[in-house]
C-alpha positions, -999 to 999 in steps of 0.1 A, spaced: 90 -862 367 112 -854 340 153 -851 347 164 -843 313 175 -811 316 198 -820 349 207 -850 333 225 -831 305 243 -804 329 258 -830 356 264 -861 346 297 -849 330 323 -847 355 297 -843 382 297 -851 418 281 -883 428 266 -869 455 249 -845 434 241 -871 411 224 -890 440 202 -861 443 194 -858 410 179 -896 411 161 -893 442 143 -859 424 151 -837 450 173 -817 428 160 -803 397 172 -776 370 150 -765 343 157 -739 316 116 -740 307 92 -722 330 60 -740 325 79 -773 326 94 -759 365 56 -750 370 43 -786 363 74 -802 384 69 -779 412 30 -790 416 35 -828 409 62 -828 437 46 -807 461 5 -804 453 13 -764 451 -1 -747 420 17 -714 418 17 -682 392 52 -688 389 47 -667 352 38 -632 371 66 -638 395 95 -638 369 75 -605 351 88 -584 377 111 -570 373 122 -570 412 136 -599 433 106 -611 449 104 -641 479 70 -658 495 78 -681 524 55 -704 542 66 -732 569 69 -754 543 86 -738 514 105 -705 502 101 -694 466 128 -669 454 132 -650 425 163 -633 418 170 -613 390 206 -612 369 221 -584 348 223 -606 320 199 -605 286 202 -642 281 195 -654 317 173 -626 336 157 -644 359 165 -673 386 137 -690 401 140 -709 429 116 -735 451 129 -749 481 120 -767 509 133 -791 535 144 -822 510 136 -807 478 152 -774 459 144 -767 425 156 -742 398 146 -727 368 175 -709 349 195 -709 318 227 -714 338 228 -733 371 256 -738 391 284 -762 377 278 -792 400 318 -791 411 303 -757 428 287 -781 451 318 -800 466 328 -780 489 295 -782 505 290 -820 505 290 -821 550 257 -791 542 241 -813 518 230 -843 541 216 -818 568 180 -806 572 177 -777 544 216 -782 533 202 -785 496 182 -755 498 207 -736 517 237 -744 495 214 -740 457 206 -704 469 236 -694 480 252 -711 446 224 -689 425 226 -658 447 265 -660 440 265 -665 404 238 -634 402 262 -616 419 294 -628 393 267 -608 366 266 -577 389 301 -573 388 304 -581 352 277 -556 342 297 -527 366 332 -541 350 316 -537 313 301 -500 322 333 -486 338 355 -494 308 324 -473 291 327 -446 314 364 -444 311 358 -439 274 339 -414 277 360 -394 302 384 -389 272 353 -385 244 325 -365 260 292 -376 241 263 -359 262 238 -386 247 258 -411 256 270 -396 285 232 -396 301 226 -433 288 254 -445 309 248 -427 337 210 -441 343 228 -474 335 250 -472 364 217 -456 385 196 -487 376 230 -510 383 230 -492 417 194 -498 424 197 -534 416 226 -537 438 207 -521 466 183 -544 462 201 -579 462 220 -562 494 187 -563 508 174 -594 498 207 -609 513 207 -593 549 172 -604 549 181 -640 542 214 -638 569 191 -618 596 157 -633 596 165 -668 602 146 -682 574 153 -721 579 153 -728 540 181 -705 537 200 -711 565 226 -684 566 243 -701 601 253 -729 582 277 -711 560 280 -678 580 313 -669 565 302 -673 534 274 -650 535 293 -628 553 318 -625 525 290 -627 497 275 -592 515 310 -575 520 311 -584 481 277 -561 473 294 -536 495 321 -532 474 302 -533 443 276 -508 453 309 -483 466 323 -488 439 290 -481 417 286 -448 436 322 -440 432 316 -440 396 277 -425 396 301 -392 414 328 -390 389 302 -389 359 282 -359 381 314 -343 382 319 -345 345 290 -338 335 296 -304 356 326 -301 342 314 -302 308 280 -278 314 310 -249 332 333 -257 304 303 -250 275 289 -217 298 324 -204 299 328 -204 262 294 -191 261 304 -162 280 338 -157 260 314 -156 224 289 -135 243 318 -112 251 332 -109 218 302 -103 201 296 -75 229 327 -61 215 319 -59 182 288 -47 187 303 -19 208 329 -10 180 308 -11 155 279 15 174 311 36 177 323 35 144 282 43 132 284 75 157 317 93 145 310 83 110 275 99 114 284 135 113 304 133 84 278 115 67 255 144 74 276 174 61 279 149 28 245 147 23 237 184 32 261 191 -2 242 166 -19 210 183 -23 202 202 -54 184 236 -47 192 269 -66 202 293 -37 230 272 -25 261 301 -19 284 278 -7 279 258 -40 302 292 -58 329 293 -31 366 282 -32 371 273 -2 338 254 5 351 218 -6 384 220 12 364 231 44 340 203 41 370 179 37 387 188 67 352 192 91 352 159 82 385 146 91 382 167 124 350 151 134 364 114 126 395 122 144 373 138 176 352 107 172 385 83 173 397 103 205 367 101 227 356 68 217 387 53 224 389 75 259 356 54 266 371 22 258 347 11 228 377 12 203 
């Protein structure tokens, strides 16, 4: 079996513990799938679909009394998937970026024990998962905050199922750990480093509050923003009411006046009025009487 890849990532500065691991082959990192796939089944005899496993896109584990098989998904584009085999003497890892092997020290009394290896690499991977979490929810709060002081609906709703899905994902490594503290699964096992665990899980608490936290004060923005845009709604619908209520009154009293114009505006030949003096001036000041009457009880109403 091939240790190139390990090779490359511990020998400088690594612990020579973990480098006496690495030569015995029962710690192995690989960045290539199908090369973890062949590794796994000339160690152990298992042929696996280790391919479907890592197209989920859930954490997913199998366990058996001989091995556990974990897949653990990070929030990061370049790394979305750790995949982990493990049984008593043996752990194995396919991922981008596995732990730095000065992560290991502090664990070096765990590491001789039945399932030390196995317990420590998954704690080590589940920890660095977690490091993504919070840098995904760090990176999406500074946008939030942004966006507190530029509204952007668009953008607005994009960030908000981002947070949603962050949430989910947290809920679901939250899960994956109490499973892996409370069932007693011997590959992982959670008694050996109890505090740890323990302060691992108080850590997805605070994340996923936090996450929440944040989920709430977009809802509440997004309110904000929807009674802000109906009350200006309201304010145009208002003014236009207005207008449309002075201008109905202005059509009625100038209606009349427009009436007695046109009645003077026909031609016919037996018009009297056409020959009197007075006629015009009378017309003139009908008019300026209905405007004015018009003017009065309009205004009375309150459309002017």
């Amino acid at each position: 079996m091939s240790h190139v890849h390990v090779s490359r990532r511990l020998t400088p500065g690594g612990d020579s513990s973990i480098k006496a691991y690495v030569q015995k082959g029962a710690l192995l990192f690989l960045d290539d799938l199908p090369a973890f796939s062949k590794a796994v089944e000339a160690e152990t005899e298992l042929v696996f679909d280790f391919a479907s496993v890592t197209s989920l896109n859930t954490n997913f584990s199998q366990r058996s009394a001989l091995y556990l098989i974990l897949n653990i998904k990070e929030e990061n584009s370049s790394d979305p998937n750790n995949l982990l085999y493990l049984t008593e003497q043996k752990a194995f890892l396919c991922s981008k970026t596995p732990p730095p092997p000065e992560s290991f020290e502090t664990f070096r009394a765990l590491l001789a024990r039945p399932y030390g290896l196995s317990t420590v690499l998954a704690f080590l991977t589940l920890h660095k998962v977690l490091d993504s979490y919070r840098a995904k929810l760090e990176s999406l709060t500074s946008q939030a905050r942004e966006m507190e002081q530029n509204f952007d609906p668009a953008g607005h709703r994009n960030i908000t199922l981002e947070f949603e899905r962050l949430d989910d994902r947290l809920e679901e490594f939250h899960d994956l750990l109490l499973k892996l503290q409370e069932r007693g699964i011997k590959q992982v096992d959670a008694e050996f480093i109890s505090f740890d665990y323990s302060v691992l899980v108080a850590e997805v608490d605070s994340l996923e509050g936090r996450c929440r936290r944040r989920i709430s004060v977009l809802m509440e923005l997004a309110r904000d923003r929807e009674i802000q845009m109906s009350t200006q709604l309201n304010h145009r619908i208002q003014r236009l009411t207005e207008v449309m209520r002075i201008l109905t009154a202005l059509t009625v009293i100038l209606m009349v006046p427009t009436l007695v114009a046109s009645h003077f505006g026909m031609n016919f030949t037996n018009m009297p009025e056409l020959n009197a003096s007075w006629a015009y001036p009378a017309v003139v000041v009908v008019q300026v009487a209905v405007i004015g009457l018009g003017v009065i009880l309009f205004k009375k109403m309150g459309w002017l």
